[in-house]
C-alpha positions in Angstrom: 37.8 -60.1 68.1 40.7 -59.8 67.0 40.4 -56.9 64.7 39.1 -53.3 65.1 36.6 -52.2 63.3 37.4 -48.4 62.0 34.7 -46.2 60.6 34.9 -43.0 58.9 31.9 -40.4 58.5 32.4 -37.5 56.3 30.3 -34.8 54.7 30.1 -31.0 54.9 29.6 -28.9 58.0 26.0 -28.7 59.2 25.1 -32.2 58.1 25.3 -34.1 61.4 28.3 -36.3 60.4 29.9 -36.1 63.6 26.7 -37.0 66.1 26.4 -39.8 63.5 29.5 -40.9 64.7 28.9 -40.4 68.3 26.0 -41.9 67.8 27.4 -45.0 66.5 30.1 -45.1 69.5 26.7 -44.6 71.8 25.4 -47.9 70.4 29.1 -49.7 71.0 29.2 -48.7 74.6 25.7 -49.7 75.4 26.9 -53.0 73.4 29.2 -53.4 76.2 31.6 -53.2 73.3 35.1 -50.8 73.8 35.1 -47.7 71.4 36.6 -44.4 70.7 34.9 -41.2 68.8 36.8 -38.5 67.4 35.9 -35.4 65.3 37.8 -32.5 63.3 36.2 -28.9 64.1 37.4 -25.9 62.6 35.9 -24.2 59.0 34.4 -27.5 58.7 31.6 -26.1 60.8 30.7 -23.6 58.2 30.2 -25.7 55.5 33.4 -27.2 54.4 34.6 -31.1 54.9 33.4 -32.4 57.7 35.0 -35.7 59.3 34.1 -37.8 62.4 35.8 -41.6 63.2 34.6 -44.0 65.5 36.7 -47.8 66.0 35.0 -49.9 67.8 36.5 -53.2 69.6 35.1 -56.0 71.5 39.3 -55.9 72.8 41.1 -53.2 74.1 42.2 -50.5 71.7 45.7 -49.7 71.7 45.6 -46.8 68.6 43.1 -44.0 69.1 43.5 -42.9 65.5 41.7 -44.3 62.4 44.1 -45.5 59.9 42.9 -47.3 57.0 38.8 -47.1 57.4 37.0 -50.2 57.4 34.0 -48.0 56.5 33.7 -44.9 55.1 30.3 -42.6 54.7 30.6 -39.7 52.3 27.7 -37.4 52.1 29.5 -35.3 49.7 31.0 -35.6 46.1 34.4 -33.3 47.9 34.4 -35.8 50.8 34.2 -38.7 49.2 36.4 -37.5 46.7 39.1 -36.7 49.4 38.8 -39.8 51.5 38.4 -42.8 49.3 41.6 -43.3 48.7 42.4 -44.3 52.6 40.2 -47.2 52.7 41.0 -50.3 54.4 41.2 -53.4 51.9 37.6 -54.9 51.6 36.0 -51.5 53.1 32.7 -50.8 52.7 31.3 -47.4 51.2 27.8 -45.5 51.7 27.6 -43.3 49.4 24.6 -41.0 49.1 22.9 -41.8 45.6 23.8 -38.1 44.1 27.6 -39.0 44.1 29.4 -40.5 41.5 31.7 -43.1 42.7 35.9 -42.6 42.4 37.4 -45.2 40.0 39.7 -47.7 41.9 36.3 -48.1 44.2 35.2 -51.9 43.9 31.8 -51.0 43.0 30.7 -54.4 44.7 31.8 -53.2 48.2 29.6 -49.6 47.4 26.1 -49.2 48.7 25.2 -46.2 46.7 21.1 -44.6 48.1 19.4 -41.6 48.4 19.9 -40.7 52.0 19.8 -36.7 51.0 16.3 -37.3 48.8 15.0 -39.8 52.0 15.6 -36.8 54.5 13.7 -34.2 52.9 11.1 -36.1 51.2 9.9 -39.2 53.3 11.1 -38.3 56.5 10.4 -34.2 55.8 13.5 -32.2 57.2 16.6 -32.5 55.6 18.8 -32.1 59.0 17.8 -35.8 59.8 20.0 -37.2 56.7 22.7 -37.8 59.6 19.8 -40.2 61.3 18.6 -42.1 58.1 22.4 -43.0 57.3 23.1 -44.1 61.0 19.8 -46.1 60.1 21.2 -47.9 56.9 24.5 -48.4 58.7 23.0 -50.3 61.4 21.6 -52.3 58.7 23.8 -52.4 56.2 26.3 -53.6 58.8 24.4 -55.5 61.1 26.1 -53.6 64.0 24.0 -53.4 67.0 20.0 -54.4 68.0 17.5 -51.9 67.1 16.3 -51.4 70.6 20.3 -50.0 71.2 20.7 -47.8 68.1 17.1 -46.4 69.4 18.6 -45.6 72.5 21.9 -44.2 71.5 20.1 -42.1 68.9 17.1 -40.9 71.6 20.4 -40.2 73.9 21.7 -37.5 71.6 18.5 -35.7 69.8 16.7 -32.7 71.8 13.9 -34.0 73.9 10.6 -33.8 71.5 12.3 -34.9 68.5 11.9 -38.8 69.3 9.1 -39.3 66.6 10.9 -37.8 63.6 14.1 -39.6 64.7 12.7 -42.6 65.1 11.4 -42.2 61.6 14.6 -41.1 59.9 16.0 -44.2 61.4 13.5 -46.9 60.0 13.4 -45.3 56.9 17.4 -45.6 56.8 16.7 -48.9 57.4 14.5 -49.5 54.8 17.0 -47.5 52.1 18.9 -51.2 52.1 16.0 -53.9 53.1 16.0 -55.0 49.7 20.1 -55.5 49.0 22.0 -58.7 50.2 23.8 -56.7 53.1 25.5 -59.9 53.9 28.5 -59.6 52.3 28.3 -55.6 54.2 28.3 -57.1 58.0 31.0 -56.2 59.9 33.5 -59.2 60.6 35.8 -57.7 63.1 
């Protein structure tokens, strides 16, 4: 590989953006792939803009910074608002379904679902939104086997809580089973 693959995960404080992120640097390691995770803390933890990046390599990885996101997840109108203008050329979005998507967004490289409305009504507690989108990012992106993202998520959820994650992550899965992903998978 040639290329890193940079990914951005944004949303408001209290929304699990950040262990989405470790969880997704989690699945790289166990990959045997190289990685680095990185979070902003601050008022973000009481409910403003949250942001999280993880870059994955099958290389070394010579920048620990994400610069122009190959990926981006926005969980929020203010987040996706603020960051969709640092995208990568070709990125991918995931937006969740209540956001209306920035002009100058090529709506063909947008995978707009309800990952909110999938939380709190088929998976039944709204704190697992963080899990359904690490679900439709594994899927979307055709990142890593589900047997790994099963164990990088069970790696970082409290003992007990394995059922309902493991839930929240098929049905994130599900949220894009029907979409030509395809043209989503990551290429780097």
């Amino acid at each position: 590989m040639s290329k890193q693959y940079e990914m951005r995960f944004t949303g408001s404080g209290g929304q699990g953006v950040i262990l989405a992120s470790v969880i997704v640097a989690e699945a790289a390691v166990l990959s045997g792939e190289h990685t680095i995770q990185s979070q902003a803390y601050g008022p973000e933890a009481r409910g403003g803009t949250s942001k999280a990046e993880t870059i994955i390599s099958r290389g070394e990885i010579w920048f620990s910074k994400v610069v122009k996101p190959d990926f981006l997840l926005a969980l929020t109108q203010g987040s996706l608002d603020k960051y969709a203008g640092e995208l990568a050329p070709g990125a991918v979005v995931m937006a969740d379904s209540t956001l209306t998507v920035p002009e100058g967004l090529d709506k063909n490289r947008v995978i707009s679902i309800p990952i909110l409305q999938t939380a709190r009504e088929k998976v039944g507690r709204e704190m697992t939104a963080n899990i359904v989108a690490v679900g439709a990012i594994n899927a979307a992106l055709n990142l890593f086997s589900d047997d790994v993202i099963r164990e990088a998520v069970r790696r970082h959820i409290p003992r007990g809580t394995e059922e309902l994650n493991n839930k929240a992550l098929a049905e994130g899965g599900l949220l894009v089973a029907d979409m030509d992903v395809s043209r989503f998978h990551r290429v780097a």
